[in-house]
C-alpha positions in Angstrom: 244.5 -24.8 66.5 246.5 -21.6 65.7 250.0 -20.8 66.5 250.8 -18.7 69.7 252.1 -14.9 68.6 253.2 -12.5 70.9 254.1 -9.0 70.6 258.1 -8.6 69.3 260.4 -5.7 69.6 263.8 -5.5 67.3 266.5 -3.0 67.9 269.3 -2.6 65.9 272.7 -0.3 66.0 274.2 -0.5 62.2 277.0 1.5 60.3 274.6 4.0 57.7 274.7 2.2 54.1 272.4 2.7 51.3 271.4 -0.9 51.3 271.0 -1.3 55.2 266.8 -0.5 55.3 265.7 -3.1 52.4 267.9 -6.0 54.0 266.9 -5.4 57.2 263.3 -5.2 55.8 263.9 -8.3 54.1 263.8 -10.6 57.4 259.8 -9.7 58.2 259.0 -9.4 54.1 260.3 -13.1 53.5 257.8 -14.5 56.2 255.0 -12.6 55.2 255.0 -10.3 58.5 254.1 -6.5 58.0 255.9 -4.3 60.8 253.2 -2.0 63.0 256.2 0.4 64.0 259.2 1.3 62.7 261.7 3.9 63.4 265.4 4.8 61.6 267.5 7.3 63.1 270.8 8.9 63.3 272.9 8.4 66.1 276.5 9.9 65.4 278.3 7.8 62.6 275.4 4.9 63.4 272.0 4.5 62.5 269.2 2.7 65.2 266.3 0.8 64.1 263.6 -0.1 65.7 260.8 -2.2 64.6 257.9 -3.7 66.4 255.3 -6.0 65.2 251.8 -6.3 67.9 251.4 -10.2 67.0 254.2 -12.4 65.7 253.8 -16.4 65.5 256.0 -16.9 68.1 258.3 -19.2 66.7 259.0 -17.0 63.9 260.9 -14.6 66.8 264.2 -16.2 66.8 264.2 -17.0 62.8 264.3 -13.0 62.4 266.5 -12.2 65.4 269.1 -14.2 63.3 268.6 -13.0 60.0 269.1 -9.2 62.2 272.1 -10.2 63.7 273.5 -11.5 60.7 273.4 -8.1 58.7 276.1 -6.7 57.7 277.3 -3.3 59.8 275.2 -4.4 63.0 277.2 -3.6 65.9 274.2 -3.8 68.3 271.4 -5.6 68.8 268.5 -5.4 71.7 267.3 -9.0 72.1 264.3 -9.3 70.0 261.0 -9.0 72.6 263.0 -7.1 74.9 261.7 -3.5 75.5 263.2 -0.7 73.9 262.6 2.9 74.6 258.7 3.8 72.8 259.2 5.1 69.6 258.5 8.5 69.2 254.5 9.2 67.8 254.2 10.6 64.3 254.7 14.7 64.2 
């Protein structure tokens, strides 16, 4: 039988540091999940990013939520599955 997955939405408000992307990155990379969307933007000081993957094990939903909030410079977070605004469609 195979695991449930459900769609997952991750939004995060950090402090801009070079290092910030690839850690962040890190929490899907370490379970073997590929992001469909993703989205980094300036907002003032602050930088948002969004990710959102179309089918994640479900129980793998939490596990990267934590690694997210964990992050250094986070001073945000969306709870992970909750709906943040669409990201914007490629130029």
């Amino acid at each position: 039988m195979s695991e449930p997955v459900r769609p997952a939405a991750f939004n995060l408000l950090a402090e801009p540091s070079v290092g910030f992307l690839p850690r962040a990155l890190e929490a899907f990379s370490k379970r073997g999940l590929l992001p469909d969307r993703m989205s980094l933007r300036r907002e003032g000081a602050l930088v948002r990013l969004q990710v959102e993957l179309d089918a994640m094990p479900a129980d793998m939903v939490h596990r990267v939520d934590g690694d997210l909030a964990r992050l250094v410079g986070v001073v945000e977070q969306v709870a992970a599955g909750a709906t943040p605004a669409p990201l914007a469609a490629a130029a």
